[in-house]
Structure formats: structure tokens, C-alpha cells
C-alpha positions as CSV (number, residue, x, y, z in Angstrom):
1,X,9.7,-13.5,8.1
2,X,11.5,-16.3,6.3
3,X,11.1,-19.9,6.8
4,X,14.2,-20.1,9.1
5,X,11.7,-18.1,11.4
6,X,9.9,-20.9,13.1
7,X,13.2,-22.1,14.5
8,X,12.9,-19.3,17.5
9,X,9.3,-21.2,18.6
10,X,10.9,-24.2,19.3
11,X,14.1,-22.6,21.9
12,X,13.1,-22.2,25.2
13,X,11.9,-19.0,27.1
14,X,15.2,-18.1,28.3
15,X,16.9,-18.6,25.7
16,X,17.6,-16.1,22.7
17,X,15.9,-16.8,19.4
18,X,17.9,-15.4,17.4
19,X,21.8,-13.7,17.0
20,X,20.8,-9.8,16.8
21,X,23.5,-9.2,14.4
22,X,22.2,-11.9,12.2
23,X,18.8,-10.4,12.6
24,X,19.7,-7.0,11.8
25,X,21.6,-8.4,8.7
26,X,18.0,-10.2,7.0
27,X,16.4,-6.5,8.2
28,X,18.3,-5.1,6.1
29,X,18.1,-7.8,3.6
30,X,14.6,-7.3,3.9
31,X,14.0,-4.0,4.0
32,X,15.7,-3.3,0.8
33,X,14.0,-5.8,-1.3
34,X,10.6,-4.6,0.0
35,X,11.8,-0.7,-0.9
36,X,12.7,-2.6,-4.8
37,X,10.0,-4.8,-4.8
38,X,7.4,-1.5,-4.2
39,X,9.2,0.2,-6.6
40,X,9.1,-1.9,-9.1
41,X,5.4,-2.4,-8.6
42,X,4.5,1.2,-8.4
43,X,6.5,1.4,-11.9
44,X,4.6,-1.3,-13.9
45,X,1.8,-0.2,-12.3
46,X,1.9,3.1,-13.6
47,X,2.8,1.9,-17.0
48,X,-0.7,-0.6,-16.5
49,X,-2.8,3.0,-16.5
50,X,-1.0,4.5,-19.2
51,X,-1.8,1.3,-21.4
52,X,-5.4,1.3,-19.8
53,X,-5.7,5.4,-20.4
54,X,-4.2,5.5,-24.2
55,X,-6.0,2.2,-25.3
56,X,-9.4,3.0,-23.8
57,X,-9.9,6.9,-23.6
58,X,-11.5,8.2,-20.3
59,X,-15.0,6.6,-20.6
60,X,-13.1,3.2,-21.3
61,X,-10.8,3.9,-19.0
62,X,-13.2,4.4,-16.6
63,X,-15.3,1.4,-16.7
64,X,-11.9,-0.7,-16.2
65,X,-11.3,0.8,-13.1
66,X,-14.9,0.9,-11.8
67,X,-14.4,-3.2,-12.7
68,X,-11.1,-3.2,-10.7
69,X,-12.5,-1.5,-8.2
70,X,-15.1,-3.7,-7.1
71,X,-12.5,-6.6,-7.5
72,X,-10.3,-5.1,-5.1
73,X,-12.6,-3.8,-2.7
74,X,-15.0,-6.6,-2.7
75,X,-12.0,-9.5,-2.4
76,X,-10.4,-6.9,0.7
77,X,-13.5,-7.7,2.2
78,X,-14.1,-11.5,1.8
79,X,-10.1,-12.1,3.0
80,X,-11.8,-10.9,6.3
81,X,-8.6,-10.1,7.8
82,X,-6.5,-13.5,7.0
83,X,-3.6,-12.5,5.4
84,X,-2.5,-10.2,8.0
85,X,-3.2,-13.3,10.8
86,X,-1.0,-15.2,8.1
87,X,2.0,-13.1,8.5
88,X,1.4,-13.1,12.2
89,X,0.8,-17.1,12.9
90,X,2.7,-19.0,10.5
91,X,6.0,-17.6,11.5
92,X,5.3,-18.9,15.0
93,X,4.5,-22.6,13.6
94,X,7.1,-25.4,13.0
95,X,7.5,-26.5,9.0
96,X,8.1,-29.4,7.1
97,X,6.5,-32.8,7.7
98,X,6.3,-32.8,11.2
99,X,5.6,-29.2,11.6
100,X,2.2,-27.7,12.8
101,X,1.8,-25.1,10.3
102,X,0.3,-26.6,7.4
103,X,-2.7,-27.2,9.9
104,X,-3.1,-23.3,9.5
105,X,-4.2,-23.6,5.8
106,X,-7.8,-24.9,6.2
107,X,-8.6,-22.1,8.7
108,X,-6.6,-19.6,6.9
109,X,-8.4,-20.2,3.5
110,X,-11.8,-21.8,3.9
111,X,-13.6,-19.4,5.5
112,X,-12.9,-16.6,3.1
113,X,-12.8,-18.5,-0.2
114,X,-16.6,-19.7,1.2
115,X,-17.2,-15.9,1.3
116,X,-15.6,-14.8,-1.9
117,X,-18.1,-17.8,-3.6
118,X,-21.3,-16.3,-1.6
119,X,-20.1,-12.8,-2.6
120,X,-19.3,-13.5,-5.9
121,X,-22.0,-15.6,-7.0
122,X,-24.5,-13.1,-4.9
123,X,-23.1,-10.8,-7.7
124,X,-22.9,-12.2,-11.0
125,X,-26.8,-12.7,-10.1
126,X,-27.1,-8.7,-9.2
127,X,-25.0,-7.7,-12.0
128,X,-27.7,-6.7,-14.3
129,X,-29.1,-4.6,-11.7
130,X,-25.9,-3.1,-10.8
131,X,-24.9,-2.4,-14.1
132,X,-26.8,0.5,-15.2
133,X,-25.9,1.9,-11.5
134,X,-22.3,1.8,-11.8
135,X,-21.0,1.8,-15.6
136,X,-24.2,3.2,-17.1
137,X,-22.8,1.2,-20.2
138,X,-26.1,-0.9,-21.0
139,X,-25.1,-4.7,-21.8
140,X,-21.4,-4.5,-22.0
141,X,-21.1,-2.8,-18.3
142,X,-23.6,-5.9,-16.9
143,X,-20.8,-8.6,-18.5
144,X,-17.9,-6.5,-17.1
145,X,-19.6,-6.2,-13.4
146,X,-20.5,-10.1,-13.5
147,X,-16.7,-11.4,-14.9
148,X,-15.4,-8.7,-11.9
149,X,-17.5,-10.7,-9.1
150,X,-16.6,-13.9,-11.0
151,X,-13.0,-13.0,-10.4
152,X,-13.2,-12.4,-6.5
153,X,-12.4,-15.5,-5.3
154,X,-9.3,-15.8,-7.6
155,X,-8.3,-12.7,-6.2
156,X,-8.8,-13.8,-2.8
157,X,-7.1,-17.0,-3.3
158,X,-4.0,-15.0,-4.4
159,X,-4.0,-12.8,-1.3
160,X,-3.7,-15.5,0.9
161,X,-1.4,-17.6,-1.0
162,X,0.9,-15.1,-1.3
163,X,1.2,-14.7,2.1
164,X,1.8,-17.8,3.0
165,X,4.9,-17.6,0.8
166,X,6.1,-14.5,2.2
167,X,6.3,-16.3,5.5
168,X,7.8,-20.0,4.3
169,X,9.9,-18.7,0.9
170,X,12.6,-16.2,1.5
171,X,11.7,-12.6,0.8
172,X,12.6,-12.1,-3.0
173,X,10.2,-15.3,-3.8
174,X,7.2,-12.9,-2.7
175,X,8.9,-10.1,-4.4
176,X,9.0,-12.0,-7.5
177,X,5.5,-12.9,-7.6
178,X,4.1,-9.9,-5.8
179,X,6.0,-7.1,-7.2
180,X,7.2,-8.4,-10.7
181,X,5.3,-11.5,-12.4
182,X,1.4,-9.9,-11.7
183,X,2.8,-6.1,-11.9
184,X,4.5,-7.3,-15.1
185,X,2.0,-9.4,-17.1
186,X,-0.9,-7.1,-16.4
187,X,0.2,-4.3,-18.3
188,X,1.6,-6.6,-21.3
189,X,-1.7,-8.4,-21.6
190,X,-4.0,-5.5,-21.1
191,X,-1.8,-3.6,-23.9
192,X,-2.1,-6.9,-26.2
193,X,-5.7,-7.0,-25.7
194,X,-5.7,-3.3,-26.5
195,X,-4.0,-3.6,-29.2
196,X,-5.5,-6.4,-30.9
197,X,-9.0,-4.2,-31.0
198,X,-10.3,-5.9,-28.0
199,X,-13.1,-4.6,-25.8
200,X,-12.6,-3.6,-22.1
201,X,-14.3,-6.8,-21.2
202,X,-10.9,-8.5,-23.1
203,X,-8.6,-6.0,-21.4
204,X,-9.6,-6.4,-17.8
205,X,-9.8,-10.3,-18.6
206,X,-5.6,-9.5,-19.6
207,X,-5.6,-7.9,-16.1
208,X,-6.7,-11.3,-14.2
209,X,-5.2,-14.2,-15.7
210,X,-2.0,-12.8,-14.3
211,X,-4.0,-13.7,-10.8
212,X,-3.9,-17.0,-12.8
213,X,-0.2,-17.7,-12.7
214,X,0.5,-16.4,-9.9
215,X,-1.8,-18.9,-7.6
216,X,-0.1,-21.8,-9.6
217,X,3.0,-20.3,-8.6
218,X,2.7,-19.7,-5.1
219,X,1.0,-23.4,-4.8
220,X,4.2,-24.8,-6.0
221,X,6.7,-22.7,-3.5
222,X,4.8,-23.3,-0.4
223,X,4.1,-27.0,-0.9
224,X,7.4,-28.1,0.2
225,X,8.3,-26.3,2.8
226,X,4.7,-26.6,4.7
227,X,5.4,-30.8,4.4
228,X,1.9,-31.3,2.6
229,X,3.8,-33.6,0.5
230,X,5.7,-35.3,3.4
231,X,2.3,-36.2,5.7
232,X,2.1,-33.0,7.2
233,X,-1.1,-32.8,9.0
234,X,-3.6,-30.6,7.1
235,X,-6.1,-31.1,10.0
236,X,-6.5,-27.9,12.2
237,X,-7.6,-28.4,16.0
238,X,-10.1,-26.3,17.6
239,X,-7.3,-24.0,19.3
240,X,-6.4,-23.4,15.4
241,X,-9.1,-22.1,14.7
242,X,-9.9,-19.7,17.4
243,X,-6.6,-18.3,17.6
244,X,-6.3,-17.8,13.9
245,X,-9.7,-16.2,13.8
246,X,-9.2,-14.3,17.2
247,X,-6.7,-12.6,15.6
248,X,-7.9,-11.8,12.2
249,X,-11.5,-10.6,12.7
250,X,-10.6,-7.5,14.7
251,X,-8.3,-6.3,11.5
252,X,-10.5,-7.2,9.0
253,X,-12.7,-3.8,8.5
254,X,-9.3,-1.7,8.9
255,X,-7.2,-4.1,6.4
256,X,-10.1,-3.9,3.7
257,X,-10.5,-0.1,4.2
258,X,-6.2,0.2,3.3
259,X,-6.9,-2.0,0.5
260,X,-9.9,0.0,-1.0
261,X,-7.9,3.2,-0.8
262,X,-8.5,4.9,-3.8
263,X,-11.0,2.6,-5.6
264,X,-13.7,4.1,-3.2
265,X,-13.4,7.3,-5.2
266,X,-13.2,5.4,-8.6
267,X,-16.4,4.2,-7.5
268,X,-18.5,7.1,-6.3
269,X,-17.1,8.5,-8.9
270,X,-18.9,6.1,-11.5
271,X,-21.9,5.8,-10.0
272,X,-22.3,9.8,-9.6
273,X,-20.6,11.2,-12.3
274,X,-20.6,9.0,-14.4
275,X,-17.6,6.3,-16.4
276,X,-15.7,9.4,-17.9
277,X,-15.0,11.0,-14.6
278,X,-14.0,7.9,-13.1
279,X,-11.7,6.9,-15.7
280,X,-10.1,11.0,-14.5
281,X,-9.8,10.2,-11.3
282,X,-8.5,6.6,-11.4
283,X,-5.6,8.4,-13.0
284,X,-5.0,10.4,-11.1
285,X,-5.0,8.4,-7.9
286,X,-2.3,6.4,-9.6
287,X,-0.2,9.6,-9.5
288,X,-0.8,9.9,-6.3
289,X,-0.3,6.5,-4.9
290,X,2.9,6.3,-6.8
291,X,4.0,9.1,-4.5
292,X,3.8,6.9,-1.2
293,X,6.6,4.0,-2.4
294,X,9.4,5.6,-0.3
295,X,6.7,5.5,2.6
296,X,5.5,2.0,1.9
297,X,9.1,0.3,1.7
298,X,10.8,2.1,4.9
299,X,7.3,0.9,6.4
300,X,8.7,-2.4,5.6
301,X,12.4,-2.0,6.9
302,X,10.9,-0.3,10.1
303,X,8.0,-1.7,11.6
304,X,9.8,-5.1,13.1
305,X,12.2,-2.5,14.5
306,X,9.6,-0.3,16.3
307,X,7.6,-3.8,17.4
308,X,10.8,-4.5,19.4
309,X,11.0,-1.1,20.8
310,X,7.7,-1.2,21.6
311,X,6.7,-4.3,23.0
312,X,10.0,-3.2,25.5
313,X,8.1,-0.3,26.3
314,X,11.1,1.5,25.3
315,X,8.5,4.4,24.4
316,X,11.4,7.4,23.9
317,X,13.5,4.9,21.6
318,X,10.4,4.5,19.3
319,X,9.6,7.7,18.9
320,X,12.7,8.4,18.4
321,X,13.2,6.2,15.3
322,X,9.9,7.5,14.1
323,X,10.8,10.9,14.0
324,X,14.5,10.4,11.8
325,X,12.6,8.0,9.6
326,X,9.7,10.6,9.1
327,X,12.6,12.5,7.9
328,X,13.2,10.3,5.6
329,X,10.0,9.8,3.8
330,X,9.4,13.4,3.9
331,X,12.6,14.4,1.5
332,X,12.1,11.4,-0.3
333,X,7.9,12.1,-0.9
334,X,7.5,15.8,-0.5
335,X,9.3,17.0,-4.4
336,X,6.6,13.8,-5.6
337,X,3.8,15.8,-4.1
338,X,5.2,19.6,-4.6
339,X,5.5,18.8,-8.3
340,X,2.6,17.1,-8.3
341,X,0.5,20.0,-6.8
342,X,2.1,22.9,-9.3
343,X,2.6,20.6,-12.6
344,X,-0.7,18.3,-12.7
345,X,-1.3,19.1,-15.9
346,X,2.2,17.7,-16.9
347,X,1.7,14.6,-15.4
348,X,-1.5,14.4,-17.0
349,X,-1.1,15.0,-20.0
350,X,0.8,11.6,-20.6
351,X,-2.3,9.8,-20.5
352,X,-4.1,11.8,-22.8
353,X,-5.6,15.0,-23.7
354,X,-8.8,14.0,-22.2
355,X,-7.4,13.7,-19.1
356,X,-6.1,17.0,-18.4
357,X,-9.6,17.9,-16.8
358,X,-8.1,16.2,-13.6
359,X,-5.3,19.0,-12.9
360,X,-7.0,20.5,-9.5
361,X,-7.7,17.2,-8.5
362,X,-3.9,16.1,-8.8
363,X,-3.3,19.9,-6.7
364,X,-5.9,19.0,-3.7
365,X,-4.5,15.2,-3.6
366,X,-0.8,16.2,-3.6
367,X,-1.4,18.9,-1.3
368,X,-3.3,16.4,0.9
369,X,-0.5,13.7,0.8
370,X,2.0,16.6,2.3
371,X,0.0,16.0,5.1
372,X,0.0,12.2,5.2
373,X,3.2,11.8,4.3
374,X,4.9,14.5,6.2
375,X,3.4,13.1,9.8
376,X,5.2,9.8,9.1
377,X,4.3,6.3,9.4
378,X,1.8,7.1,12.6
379,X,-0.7,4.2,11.5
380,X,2.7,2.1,11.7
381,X,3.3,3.0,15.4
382,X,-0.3,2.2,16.8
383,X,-0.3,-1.5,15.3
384,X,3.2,-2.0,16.1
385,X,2.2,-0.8,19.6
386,X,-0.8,-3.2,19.7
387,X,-3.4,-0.4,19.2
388,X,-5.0,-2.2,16.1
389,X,-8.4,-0.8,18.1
390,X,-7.1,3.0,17.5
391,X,-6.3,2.1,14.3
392,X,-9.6,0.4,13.0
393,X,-11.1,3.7,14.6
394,X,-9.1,6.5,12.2
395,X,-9.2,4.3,9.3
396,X,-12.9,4.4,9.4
397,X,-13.4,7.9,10.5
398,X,-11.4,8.2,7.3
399,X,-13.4,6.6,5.2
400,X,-16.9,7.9,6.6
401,X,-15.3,11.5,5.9
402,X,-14.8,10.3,2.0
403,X,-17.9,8.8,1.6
404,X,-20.1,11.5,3.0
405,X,-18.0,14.3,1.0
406,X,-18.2,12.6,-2.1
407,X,-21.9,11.8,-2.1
408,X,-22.4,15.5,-1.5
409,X,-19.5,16.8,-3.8
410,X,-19.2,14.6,-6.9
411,X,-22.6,14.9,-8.6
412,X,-22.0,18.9,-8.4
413,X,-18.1,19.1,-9.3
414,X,-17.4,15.5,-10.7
415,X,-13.2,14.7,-10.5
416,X,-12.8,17.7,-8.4
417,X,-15.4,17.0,-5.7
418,X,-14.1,13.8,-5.6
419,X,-10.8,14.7,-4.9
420,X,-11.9,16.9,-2.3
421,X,-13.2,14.4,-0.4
422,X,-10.5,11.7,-0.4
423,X,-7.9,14.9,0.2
424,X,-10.0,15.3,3.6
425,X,-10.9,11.8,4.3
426,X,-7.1,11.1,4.6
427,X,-5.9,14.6,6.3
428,X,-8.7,13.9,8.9
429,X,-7.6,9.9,9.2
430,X,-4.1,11.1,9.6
431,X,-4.5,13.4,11.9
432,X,-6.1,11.8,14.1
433,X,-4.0,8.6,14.0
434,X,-1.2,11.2,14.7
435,X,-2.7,12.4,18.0
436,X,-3.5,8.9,19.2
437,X,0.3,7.8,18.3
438,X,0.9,11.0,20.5
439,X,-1.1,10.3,23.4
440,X,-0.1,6.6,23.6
441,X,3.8,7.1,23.4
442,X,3.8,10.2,25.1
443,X,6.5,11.1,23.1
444,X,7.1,13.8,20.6
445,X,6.8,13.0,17.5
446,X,7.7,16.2,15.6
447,X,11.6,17.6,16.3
448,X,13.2,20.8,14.9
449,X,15.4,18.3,12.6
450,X,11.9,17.4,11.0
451,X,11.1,20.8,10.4
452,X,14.0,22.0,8.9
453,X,14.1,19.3,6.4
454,X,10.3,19.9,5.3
455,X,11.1,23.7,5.4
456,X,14.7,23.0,2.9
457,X,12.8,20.9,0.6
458,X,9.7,23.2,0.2
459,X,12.1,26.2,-0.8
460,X,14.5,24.0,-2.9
461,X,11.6,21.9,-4.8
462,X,9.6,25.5,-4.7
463,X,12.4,27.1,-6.6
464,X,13.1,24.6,-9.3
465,X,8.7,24.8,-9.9
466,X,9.0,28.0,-10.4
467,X,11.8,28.1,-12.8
468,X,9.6,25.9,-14.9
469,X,6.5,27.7,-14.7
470,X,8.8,30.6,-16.0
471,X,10.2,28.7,-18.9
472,X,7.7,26.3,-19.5
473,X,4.4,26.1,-18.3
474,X,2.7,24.3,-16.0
475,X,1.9,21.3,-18.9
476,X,5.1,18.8,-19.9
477,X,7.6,21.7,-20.7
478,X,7.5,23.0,-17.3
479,X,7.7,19.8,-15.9
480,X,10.8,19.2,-17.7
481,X,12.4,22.2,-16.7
482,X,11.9,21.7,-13.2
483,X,13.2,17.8,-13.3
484,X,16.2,19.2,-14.6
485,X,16.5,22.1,-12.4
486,X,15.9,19.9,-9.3
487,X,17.8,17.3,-10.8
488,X,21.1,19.4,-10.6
489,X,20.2,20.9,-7.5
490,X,20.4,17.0,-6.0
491,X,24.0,16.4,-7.5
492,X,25.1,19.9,-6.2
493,X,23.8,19.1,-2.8
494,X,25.6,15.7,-2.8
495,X,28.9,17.0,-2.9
496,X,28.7,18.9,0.4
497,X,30.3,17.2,3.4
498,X,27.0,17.4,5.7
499,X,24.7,16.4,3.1
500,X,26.9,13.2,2.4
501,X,26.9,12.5,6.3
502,X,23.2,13.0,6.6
503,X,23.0,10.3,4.2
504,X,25.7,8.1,6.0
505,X,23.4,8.6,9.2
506,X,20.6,7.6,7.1
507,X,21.6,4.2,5.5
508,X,22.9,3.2,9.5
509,X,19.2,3.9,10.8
510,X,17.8,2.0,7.9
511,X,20.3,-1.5,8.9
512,X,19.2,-1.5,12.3
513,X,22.2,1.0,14.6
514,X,19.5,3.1,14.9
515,X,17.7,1.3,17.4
516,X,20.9,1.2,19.6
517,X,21.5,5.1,19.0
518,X,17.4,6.0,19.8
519,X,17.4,3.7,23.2
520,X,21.0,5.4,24.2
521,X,19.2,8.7,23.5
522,X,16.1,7.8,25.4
523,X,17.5,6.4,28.3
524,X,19.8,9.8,28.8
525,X,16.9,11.9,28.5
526,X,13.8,9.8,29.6
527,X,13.0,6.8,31.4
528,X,10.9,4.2,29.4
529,X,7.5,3.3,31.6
530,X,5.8,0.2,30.9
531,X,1.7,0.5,29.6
């Protein structure tokens, strides 16, 4: 959603919006600087824990992500759902001077920056309450809970901003700030701060000035194109604000639950176990967040595609292009997982010694994730399909699942019982978020093609595990071994004529032919039926 989107409001209803080739073309555009843009992110975000693990050991370590954990959870609340109504209004608004969508702003931002003061202010107050509850770390964890409600309206400030430049900038300006400026500075400041003999207060004060920049920046790119400085009208009308809010309230509880993810853990975790457990397990969840990037990015290429499908009620189509993309994710996220599950310690063992107690937590995650992963983007297909209702509903029996695990598992079996309960908060969400996608399309959503690709990579990733176990271990040796095992297994396979095709295929799907190729398949084997 670039600004050259708000030119389809203006044509008429008979009219097309937009060329489809053209459209296809900034899919594809867009697609693949989402898929760098979240790799890049996951990369300096993993380098942010191993500065955070090796410069403050796991109790250390621990009360920085308890910090960044109510940060990110409290700020996912108090955006009350605006960036996603953001994304979906400003697109439909006219820019520049003249335009109507600088009248968004004040509804858009108001409301939750009000909230993220209350909150935050609500907590600085509390924070000598909640100190000894959460870090357990006498003055210093009462500073580092205050400066962490302090900083939620920053945070919330930056949601929001940068979503109104993904919608008026062209893609790589969000990319830029998103996925490189914050990902990047974070880890260089934190690892100054580290360095220089500072305190965990110092470091996670490295980890928000980037939050800083980044709201300067994203000031400065949407100013022009909204027209503030050309007399746009910043006043909203009442219709602005109800269909803004209309919008954004139902998705708020489900969008702050995503955002939360694993910081949950981090802090049931803290408060149950204790600073040194949480600083294990916010590890590890980086492990296993890094393992959803190939998910995350084709859920970026994909989802305007299956909005089309769907809101065409072109139901086989759909499910159709969920099922060859599912493909996808799964040989590109399954060896993450499977090495994952046999070499945790490996993985571990980069941050530190003292983090090695994690291992069976990295197994029960990974093994969990084959689940998630491997049933595709199924969250994807109920919002695409306007089921944000079904949606809110798994994401919370998610979370309930998580909660109500962990406050029975963690103060018994620390990392482990923690683990346990995410593991089954997200099979369960999953799950059932895959039998609802089922039941709506009516469609199958698992094919013998999607089977025999999660059956070759299990033996082939299987085999080049156990070749490392053999030779190496399960710690870093091991892990080594199998890279390089798997490694040539990859070039091997790449040489073979079907292998290359498969790919061919692959790379069509992602620019946009497969939607032709799924609704030619539908239509000769089953007739769409509107809702």
C-alpha cells in the first residue's frame, strides 16, 4: 500500500482501479522487500540477545527482557487496535493538500497516546510495588519497571507512525525504518552501554532511544505526502471517527495478544521463577521466533492475493494458494525447527554457558512450531476472509491455555514448564484456527503434495541430525556437522531437473500467476459459492 494507492478511491465503481499486471508487479515488489525487511530484522534481532545475554548473564539478561516485555505488551495494548485500522483506512483516503487523509491523524493517534499517558503514568506510580513482584531486584528493578512504563507512549507513538508511512512512503521507506534503523541501533547501543560498564537500566535506555529516531524520522516522511504543510485539513469529522474506531476496536485484544507473543512467558517467567529463568527463556524464544521469518514475509506477499480471492468468494482458488504456499513455509521453516528440536544445546550455547539450562525448552518449542508452521498461514485466511471474530476467538483461547499452564507449571519446572505451556498455547490456538479456516472455506487445506514435502524434509533434515549427533554431539560440534551435511544435501538437490522446476513453480506463485493457475483449478473441479 503505497501512496499511489488512494488514486483507485477517486475512479468510479465501474471502473478498474488499477492495471492487474501493474499490480502484480509492486506484489512482487512488495512481497520481497517484506521477506528482506523480516530477515534483516530477525538477524539484528538475534544479534540484540546475544549482546543482551553475553553483556548481562542470565539474571541480567532477564530483568532486560522482563523490562521489554512490559513495554511491548503494555504499548500492544494502549494502540487499541490503530495501526491495523491505519493500514486499512488511509490507503482509501485522498493525499496531499487537498486530500482527506491527514484528517485520520487525530483519531488515529489521540486516543491511544491518551492511553499510553494514563497507562504509563498509572505505572511509574505502581512501580515500587511492582518491582519486587516482577524483577525481585530491590531498587534497581523499581527504576527499570518505572523508565519501561515511561517509555510506552514512545513506543506507541512509533507503532502508529510507522504505519502511516507504510501506507504514504513506498515500501522500502518502512523497511528502512522498521526493519534496519531501530533493528540496527538497538543492538549497537545496548552493546556500547554494555561495554562501557553500564547497568541494565543504561542498556535498555540503548534499547529505546532508537524509538527516538525513528519517530523523528517517520514525522519527516509522512509530512509531505499527507499535505499538513500545504493546508491539509487536520480536522476529523464525526464519520472519521466512528469508522476509524468501528474498525479498530474489534482487533485490538487479538493484535495485542500477536504482539505479546512470547513476552507473556518472559513474564510469568519473572514473576514465578524468578529473573534468571526469564533471562533462559527470553533466549530462547528468540530462537524460536527467528524460525517464523519465511512464514512472516510470504504472509506479506500473500495475504492481498487471498483478500482478492476471497472477497470473490473464489473459496477453491484460496485454498488452493494456501495449500502450495504452506508448502513453502514448511521446507523453508521445518530444518529451523528439526535442528532446533535435536541441537538446542548448540544453539544455546552461543549465548553462554549459563544458558544451556534452556535445551528442552528449545525441544518442546521447536517441536510445537512444526505444528504452527506446518498448518500454514490459517490465521492469514480467516482475516483475509473477514473472520477477524474467529480469529480474536483462537488467539485468546491461545493465550488463556499459556497463561493457565504456566501459572501451574513454572513455579515447579521454571524454563521448562514454561515452555510447555507456550508449546500448547500455540498448538491449541493453531489448531483451532485451522479447523475454523476449514469449516469457512470448505476447502481442503491439506493435499498429498503437502505431505510429501513435510515427510522428504523430516527424513533429509533427520539424516543430516543424526550424522552430527554421531560425530559431534548434540552441543556446537554437532550442530556444525549437520549445517554442513544439510548444507550439501541442498546443492545436491538443486541440480536435479524436478527440484529446479519445483522452484520455477514456486517463484511464479510468489509474483502473482498463481492466482490465475488456483482459480483455473477451482473452477474445473469446483464451483465457487458466495457466503
Amino acid at each position: 500500500m503505497t501512496a499511489g494507492t488512494h488514486s483507485a478511491v477517486d475512479s468510479g465503481p465501474d471502473e478498474p482501479s488499477v492495471d492487474a499486471t501493474a499490480a502484480a508487479r509492486r506484489g512482487v515488489r512488495t512481497g520481497l522487500a517484506g521477506l528482506a525487511g523480516a530477515a534483516a530484522n530477525g538477524l539484528f534481532g538475534f544479534l540484540l540477545v546475544v549482546v543482551i545475554t553475553r553483556g548481562y548473564g542470565t539474571v541480567g539478561s532477564g530483568a532486560f527482557f522482563t523490562a521489554v516485555g512490559i513495554v511491548t505488551v503494555t504499548a500492544a495494548v494502549c494502540t487499541l487496535g490503530a495501526e491495523t485500522a491505519l493500514i486499512w483506512l488511509l490507503p482509501r483516503r485522498r493525499l496531499g493538500g487537498r486530500g482527506d487523509a491527514a484528517r485520520v491523524l487525530p483519531v488515529a493517534l489521540l486516543p491511544p497516546l491518551v492511553a499510553a499517558v494514563v497507562v504509563g503514568l498509572v505505572g511509574v506510580v505502581a512501580a515500587g510495588a511492582l518491582g519486587p513482584r516482577l524483577l525481585n531486584t530491590g531498587e534497581g528493578g523499581t527504576s527499570l519497571i518505572a523508565v519501561s512504563f515511561a517509555a510506552v507512549p514512545l513506543v506507541v507513538a512509533m507503532t502508529l507512525l510507522l504505519a502511516v508511512v507504510r501506507c504514504v512512503r513506498p515500501i522500502r521507506a518502512y523497511v528502512g525504518v522498521q526493519s534496519v534503523l531501530v533493528p540496527l541501533a538497538r543492538p549497537v547501543l545496548v552493546g556500547l552501554a554494555a561495554v562501557a560498564g553500564g547497568g541494565v537500566l543504561v542498556g535498555l535506555t540503548g534499547w529505546l532511544l532508537p524509538a527516538v529516531f525513528a519517530v523523528l524520522v517517520c514525522l519527516a516522511l509522512v509530512v509531505g505526502p499527507l499535505g499538513v504543510r500545504r493546508g491539509a485539513a487536520l480536522r476529523p469529522e464525526r464519520a472519521d471517527w466512528s469508522a476509524f474506531w468501528r474498525f479498530a476496536l474489534p482487533r485490538a485484544a487479538s493484535a495485542a495478544i500477536d504482539a505479546s507473543a512470547v513476552w507473556v512467558g518472559v513474564l510469568l517467567t519473572s514473576m514465578l521463577a524468578g529473573p534468571a529463568d526469564a533471562g533462559v527463556f527470553g533466549a530462547v524464544g528468540r530462537y524460536i521466533l527467528a524460525g517464523q521469518l519465511a512464514m512472516h514475509g510470504l504472509r506479506v506477499a500473500v495475504s492481498p492475493q487471498l483478500s482478492r480471492l476471497l472477497g470473490r468468494s473464489e473459496r477453491a482458488a484460496a485454498a488452493a494458494v494456501h495449500r502450495q504456499l504452506t508448502v513453502w513455509v514448511l521446507m523453508l521453516s521445518w530444518p529451523v525447527y528439526l535442528l532446533l528440536a535435536v541441537f538446542g544445546l548448540g544453539f544455546l550455547e552461543i549465548f553462554g554457558p549459563e544458558f544451556t539450562s534452556g535445551a528442552a525448552a528449545v525441544t518442546v518449542l521447536a517441536l510445537a512450531m512444526l505444528v504452527n508452521t506446518g498448518l500454514g498461514n490459517v490465521q492469514s485466511l480467516l482475516l483475509m476472509g473477514g473472520r477477524s471474530g474467529l480469529h480474536l476467538t483462537t488467539t485468546v483461547t491461545g493465550l488463556l491455555v499459556t497463561v493457565s499452564l504456566g501459572l501451574w507449571l513454572i513455579p515447579g519446572h521454571g524454563v521448562t514448564g514454561a515452555a510447555v505451556a507456550w508449546a500448547a498455547g500455540i498448538a491449541i490456538e493453531n489448531l483451532t484456527a485451522f479447523g475454523c479456516a476449514r469449516a469457512v472455506l470448505g476447502q481442503p487445506l491439506v493435499d498429498a503434495a503437502l505431505l510429501r514435502a513435510a515427510a522428504g524434509v523430516v527424513v533429509g533434515v533427520s539424516a543430516a541430525a543424526l550424522a552430527g549427533v554421531i560425530v559431534g554431539g548434540r552441543g556446537l560440534p554437532g550442530l556444525v556437522v549437520a549445517l554442513g551435511v544439510l548444507a550439501a544435501g541442498c546443492v545436491g538437490l538443486s541440480t536435479m531437473p524436478d527440484v529446479r522446476r519445483f522452484i520455477r513453480v514456486t517463484m511464479r506463485q510468489l509474483r502473482g500467476d498463481i492466482e490465475a493457475e488456483s482459480a483455473a483449478a477451482g473452477a474445473t473441479s469446483t464451483s465457487p459459492k458466495g457466503r
